[in-house]
Backbone as JSON Lines, residues from 0, in Angstrom:
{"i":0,"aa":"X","n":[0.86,-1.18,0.0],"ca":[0.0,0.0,0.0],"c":[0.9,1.24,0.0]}
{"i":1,"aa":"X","n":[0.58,2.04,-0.97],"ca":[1.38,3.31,-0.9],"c":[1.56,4.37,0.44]}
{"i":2,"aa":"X","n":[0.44,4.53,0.87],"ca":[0.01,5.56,1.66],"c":[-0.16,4.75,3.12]}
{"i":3,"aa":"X","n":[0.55,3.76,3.65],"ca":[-0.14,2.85,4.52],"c":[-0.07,3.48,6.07]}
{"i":4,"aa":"X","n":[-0.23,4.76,6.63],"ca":[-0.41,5.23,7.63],"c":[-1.48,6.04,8.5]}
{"i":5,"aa":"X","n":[-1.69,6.35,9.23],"ca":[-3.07,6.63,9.83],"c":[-2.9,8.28,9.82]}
{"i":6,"aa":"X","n":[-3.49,9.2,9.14],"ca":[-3.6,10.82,8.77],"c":[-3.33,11.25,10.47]}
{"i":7,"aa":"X","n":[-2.67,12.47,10.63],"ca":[-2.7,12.92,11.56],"c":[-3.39,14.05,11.74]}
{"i":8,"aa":"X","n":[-4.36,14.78,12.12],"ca":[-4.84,15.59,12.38],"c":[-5.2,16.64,13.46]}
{"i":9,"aa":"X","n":[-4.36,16.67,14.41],"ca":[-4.27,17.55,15.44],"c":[-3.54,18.52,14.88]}
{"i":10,"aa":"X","n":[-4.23,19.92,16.31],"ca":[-4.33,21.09,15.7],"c":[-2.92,21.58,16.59]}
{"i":11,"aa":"X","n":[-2.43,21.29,17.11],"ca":[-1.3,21.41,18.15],"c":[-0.06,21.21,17.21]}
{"i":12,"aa":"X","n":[1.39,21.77,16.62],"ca":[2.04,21.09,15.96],"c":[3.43,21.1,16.75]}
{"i":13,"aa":"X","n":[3.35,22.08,18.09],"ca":[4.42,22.16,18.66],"c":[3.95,22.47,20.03]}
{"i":14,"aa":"X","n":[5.38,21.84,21.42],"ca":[4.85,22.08,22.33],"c":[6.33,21.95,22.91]}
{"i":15,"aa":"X","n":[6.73,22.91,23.61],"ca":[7.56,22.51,24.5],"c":[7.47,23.4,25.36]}
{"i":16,"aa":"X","n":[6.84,23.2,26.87],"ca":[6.69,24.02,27.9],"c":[7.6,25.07,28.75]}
{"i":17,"aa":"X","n":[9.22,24.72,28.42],"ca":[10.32,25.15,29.15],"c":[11.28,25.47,27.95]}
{"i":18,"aa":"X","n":[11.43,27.15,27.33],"ca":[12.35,27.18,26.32],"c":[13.68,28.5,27.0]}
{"i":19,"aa":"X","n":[14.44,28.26,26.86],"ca":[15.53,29.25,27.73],"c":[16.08,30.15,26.06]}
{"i":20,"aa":"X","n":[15.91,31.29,26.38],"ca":[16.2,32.09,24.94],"c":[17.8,33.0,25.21]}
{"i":21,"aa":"X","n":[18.82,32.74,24.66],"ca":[19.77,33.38,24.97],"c":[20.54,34.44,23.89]}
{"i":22,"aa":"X","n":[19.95,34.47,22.73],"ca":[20.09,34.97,21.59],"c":[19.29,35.93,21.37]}
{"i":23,"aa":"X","n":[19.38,36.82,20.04],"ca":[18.1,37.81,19.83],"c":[17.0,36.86,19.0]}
{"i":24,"aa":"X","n":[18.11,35.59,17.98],"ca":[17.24,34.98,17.15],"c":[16.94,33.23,17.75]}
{"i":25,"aa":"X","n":[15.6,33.25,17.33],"ca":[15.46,31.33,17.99],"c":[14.64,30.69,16.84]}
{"i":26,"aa":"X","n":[15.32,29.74,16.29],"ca":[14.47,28.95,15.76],"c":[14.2,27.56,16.1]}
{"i":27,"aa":"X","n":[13.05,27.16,15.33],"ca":[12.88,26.34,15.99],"c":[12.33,25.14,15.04]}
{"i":28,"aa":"X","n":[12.56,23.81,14.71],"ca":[12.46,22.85,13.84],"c":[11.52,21.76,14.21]}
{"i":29,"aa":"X","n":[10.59,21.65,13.22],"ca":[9.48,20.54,13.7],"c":[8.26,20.14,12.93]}
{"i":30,"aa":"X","n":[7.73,19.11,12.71],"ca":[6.88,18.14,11.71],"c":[5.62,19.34,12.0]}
{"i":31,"aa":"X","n":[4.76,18.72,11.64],"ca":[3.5,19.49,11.44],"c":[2.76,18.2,11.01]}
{"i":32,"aa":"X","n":[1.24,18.44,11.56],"ca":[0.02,17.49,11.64],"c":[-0.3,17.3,10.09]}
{"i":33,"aa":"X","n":[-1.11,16.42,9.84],"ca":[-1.54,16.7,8.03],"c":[-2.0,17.68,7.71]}
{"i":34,"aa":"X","n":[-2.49,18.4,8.37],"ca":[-3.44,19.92,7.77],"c":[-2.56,20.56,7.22]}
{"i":35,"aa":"X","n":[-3.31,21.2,6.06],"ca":[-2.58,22.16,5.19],"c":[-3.26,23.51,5.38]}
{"i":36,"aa":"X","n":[-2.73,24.28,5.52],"ca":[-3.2,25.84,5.32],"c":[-2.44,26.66,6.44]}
{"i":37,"aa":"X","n":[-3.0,27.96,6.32],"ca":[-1.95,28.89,7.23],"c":[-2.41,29.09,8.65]}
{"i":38,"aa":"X","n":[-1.34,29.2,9.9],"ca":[-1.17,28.95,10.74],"c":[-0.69,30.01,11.7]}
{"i":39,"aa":"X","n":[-1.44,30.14,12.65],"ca":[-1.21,31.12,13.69],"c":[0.17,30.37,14.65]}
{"i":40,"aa":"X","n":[0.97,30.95,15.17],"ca":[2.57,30.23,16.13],"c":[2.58,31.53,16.67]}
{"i":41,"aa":"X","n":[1.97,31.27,18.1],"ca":[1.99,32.38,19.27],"c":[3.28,31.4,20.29]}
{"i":42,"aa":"X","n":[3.65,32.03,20.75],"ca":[4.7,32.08,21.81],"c":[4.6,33.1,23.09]}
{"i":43,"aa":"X","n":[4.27,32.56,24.43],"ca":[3.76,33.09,25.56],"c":[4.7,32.94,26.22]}
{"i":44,"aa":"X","n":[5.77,33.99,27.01],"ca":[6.37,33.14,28.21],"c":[6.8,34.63,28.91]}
{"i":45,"aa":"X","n":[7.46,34.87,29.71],"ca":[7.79,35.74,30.64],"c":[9.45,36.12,30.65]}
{"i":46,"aa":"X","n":[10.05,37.17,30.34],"ca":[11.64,37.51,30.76],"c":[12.19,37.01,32.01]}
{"i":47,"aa":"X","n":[13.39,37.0,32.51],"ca":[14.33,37.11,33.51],"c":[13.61,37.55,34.27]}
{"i":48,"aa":"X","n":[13.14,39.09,34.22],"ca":[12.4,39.83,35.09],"c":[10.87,39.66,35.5]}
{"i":49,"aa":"X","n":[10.29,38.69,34.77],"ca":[8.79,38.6,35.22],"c":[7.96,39.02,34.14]}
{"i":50,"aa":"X","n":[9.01,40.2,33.19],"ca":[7.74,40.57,31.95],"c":[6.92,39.4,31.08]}
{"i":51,"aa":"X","n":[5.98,39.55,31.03],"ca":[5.16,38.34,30.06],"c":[5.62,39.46,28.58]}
{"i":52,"aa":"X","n":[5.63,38.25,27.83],"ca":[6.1,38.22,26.4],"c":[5.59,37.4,25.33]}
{"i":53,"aa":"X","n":[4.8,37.99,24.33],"ca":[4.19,37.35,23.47],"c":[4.34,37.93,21.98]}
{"i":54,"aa":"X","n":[4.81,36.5,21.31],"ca":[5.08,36.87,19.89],"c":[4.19,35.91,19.02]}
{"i":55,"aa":"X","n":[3.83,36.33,18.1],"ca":[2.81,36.27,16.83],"c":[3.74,35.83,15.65]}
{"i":56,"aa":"X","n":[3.31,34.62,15.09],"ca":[4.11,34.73,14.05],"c":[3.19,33.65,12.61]}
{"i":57,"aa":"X","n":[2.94,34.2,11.42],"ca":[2.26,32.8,10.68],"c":[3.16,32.1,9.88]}
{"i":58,"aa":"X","n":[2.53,30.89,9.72],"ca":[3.25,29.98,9.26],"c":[2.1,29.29,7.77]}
{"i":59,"aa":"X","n":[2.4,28.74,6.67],"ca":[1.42,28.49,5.87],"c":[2.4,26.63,5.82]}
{"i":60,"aa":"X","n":[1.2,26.06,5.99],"ca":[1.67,24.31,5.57],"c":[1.26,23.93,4.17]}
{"i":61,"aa":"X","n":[1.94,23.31,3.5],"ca":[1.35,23.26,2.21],"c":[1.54,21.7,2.24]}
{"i":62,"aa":"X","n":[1.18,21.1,0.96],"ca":[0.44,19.55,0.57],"c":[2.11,19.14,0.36]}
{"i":63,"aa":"X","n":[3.13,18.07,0.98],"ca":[4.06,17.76,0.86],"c":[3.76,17.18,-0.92]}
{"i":64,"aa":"X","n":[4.84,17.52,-1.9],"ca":[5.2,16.82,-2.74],"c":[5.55,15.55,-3.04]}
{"i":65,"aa":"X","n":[5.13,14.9,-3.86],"ca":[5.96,13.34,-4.02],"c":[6.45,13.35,-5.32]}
């Protein structure tokens, strides 16, 4: 069977609760669910000092090629 795996469909494509940022730039590498289309990637967390910090960023998934 070509296709012989079970579709993934959750809306979650990343999660890691504890990220330590020491740079100005962070990236960050990771699969994505089967859904295709464009994508909200908020990032919530707080400075050194207590400030809460939130960044916005979109992302568009498109139909992998074969």
């Amino acid at each position: 069977m070509e296709n012989d795996r079970i579709p993934d469909y959750r809306r979650i494509l990343f999660w890691e609760p504890h990220v330590e940022v020491g740079d100005d730039e962070l990236q960050f590498e990771f699969y994505t669910s089967d859904l295709t289309g464009e994508f909200e990637v908020v990032l919530d967390g707080f400075t050194t000092y207590g400030k809460p910090i939130t960044i916005y960023k979109n992302i568009i998934v498109k139909e992998e090629s074969q």
